[in-house]
C-alpha positions as CSV (number, residue, x, y, z in Angstrom):
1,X,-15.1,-37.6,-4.6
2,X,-18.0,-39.6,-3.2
3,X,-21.3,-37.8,-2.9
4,X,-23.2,-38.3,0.5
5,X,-26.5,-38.8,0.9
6,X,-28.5,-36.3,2.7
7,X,-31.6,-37.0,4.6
8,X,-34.7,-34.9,4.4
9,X,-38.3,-35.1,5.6
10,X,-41.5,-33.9,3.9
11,X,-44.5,-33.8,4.8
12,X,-48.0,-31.7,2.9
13,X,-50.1,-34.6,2.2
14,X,-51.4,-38.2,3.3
15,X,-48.1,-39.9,3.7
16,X,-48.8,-43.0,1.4
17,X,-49.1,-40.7,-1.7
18,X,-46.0,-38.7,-0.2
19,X,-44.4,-42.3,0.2
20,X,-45.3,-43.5,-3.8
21,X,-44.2,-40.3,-5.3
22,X,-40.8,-40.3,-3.7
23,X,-40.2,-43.8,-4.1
24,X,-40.8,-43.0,-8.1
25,X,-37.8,-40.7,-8.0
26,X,-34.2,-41.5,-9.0
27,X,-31.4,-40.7,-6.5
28,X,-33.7,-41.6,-3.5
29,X,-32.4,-44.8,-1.6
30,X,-34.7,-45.0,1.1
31,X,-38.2,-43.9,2.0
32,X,-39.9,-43.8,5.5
33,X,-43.6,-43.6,6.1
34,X,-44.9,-42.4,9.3
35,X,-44.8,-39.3,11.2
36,X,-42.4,-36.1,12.3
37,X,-42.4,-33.7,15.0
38,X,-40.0,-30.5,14.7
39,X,-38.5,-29.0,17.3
40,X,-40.5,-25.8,16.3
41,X,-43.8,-27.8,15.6
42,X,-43.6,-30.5,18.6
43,X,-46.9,-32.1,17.6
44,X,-46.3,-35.1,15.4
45,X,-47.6,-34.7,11.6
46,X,-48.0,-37.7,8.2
47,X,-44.6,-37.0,6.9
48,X,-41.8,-39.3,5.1
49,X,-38.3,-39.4,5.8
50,X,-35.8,-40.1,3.0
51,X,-32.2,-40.3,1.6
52,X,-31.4,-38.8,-1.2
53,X,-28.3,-38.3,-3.5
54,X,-28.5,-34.2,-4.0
55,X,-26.0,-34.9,-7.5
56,X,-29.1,-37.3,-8.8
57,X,-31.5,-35.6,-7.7
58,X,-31.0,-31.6,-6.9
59,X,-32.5,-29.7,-3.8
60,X,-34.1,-27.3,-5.6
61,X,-35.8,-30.5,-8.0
62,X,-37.1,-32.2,-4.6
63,X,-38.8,-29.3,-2.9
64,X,-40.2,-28.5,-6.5
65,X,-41.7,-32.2,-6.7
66,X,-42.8,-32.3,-3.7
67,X,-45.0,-28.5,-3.3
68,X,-46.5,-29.7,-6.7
69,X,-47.8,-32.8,-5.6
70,X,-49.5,-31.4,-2.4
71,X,-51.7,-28.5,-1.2
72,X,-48.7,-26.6,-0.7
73,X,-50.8,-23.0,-0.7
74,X,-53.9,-24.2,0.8
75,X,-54.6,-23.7,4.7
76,X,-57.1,-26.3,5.3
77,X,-58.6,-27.6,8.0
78,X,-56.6,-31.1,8.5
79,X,-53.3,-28.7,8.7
80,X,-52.5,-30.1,12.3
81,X,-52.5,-33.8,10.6
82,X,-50.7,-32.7,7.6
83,X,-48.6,-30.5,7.7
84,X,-47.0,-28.9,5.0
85,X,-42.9,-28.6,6.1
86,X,-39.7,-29.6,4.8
87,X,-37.8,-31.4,8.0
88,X,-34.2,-30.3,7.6
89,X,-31.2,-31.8,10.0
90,X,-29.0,-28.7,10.4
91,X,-29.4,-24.7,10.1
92,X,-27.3,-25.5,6.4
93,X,-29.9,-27.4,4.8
94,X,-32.8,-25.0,6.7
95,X,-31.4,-22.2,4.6
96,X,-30.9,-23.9,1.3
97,X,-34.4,-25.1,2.0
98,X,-35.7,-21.7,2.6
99,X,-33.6,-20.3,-0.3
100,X,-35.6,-22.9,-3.0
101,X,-38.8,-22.5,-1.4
102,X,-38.5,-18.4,-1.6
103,X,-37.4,-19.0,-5.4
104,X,-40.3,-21.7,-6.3
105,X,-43.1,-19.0,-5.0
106,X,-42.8,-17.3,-8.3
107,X,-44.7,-19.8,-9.7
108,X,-47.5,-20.2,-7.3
109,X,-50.4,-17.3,-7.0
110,X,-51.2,-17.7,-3.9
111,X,-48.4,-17.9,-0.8
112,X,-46.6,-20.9,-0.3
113,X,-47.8,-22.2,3.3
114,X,-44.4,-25.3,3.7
115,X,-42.8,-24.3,6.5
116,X,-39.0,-24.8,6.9
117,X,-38.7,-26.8,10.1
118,X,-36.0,-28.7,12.3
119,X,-36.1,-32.5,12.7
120,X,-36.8,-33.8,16.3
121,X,-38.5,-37.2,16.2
122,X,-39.9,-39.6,13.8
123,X,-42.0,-42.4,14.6
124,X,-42.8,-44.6,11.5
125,X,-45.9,-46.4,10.7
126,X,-47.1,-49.9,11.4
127,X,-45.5,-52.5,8.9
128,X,-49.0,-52.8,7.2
129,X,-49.1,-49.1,6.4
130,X,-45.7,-49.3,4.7
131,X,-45.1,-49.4,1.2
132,X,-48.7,-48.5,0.6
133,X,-49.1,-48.4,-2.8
134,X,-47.2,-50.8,-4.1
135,X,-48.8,-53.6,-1.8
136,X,-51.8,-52.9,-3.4
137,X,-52.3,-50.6,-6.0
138,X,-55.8,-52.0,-6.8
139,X,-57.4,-50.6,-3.2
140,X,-59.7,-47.7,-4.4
141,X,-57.7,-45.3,-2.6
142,X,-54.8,-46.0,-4.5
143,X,-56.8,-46.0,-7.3
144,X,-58.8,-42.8,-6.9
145,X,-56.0,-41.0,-5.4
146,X,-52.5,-41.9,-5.2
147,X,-52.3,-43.5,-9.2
148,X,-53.6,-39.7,-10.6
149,X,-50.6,-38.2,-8.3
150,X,-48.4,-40.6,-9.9
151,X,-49.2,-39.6,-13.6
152,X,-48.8,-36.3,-12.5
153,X,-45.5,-36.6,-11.5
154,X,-44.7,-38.1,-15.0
155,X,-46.4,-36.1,-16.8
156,X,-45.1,-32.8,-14.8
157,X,-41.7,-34.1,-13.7
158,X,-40.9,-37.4,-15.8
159,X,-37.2,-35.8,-16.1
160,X,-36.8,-37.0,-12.5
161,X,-38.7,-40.3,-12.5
162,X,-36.8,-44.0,-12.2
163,X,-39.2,-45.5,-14.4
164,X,-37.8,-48.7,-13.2
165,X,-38.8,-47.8,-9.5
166,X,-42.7,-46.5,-11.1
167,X,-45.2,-48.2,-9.8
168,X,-48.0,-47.8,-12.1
169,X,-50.0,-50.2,-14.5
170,X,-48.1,-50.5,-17.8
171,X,-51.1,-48.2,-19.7
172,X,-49.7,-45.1,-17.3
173,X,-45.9,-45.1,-18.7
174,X,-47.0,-43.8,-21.8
């Protein structure tokens, strides 16, 4: 029995570190940059779009990945530019989403602010802005910003990692 791929958005954080981090994981084919409106949240937000095999990589793994490696409790004032959500495609996956999310707040002190949303539009970003990180990991935002994120995510979640698909200098794959 063949697995399908489910698609998912997320969005928290500036979508070139959301972009790296999910295109370290194994079981994700496909990673959009850009940004998603919902049909609950019409105003467009930096969020990724990407396709995922739920047998490689669980539900519950993803949505843990992806609060860990943004604000995920923090209601700061760039909110309206990134948003934190999960962009789900059907009222199955909004409760499954909602289901993992009530379960992961255990481990947070403060309350988890990702909101469960509905997908409505994506638009993605200009070709320049895509694969961020990997054009250039050298730029000092990479550097200062998106290369600790990725060592995190190794360090915090390495079970889940492709280490082929890792995009960090050599000295971070300890």
């Amino acid at each position: 029995m063949k697995t399908m791929v489910q698609k998912i958005g997320l969005g928290g954080g500036c979508h070139w570190c959301t972009e790296a981090i999910f295109q370290s994981l194994r079981g994700v084919s496909n990673v959009q940059q850009g940004w998603i409106a919902a049909l609950e949240a019409p105003t467009f937000s930096e969020a990724i779009l990407l396709d995922f095999n739920p047998e490689q990589l669980p539900v519950n793994a993803l949505l843990q990945i992806h609060l860990s490696t943004h604000s995920c409790t923090s209601s700061h004032g760039l909110r309206y530019k990134y948003r934190s959500a999960v962009y789900v495609f059907s009222a199955e996956q909004k409760a499954e989403a909602e289901k993992v999310i009530q379960a992961l707040q255990e481990g947070y002190r403060e309350k988890i602010l990702t909101r469960v949303l509905l997908f409505r539009e994506f638009k993605g970003n200009t070709e320049n802005y895509l694969d961020y990180y990997r054009k250039d990991p050298a730029k000092p935002f990479c550097q200062n910003v998106i290369t600790p994120k990725l060592r995190s995510l190794l360090r915090d979640h390495g079970k889940w990692v492709d280490t082929e698909k890792l995009s960090l200098p050599e000295s971070g794959k300890e």
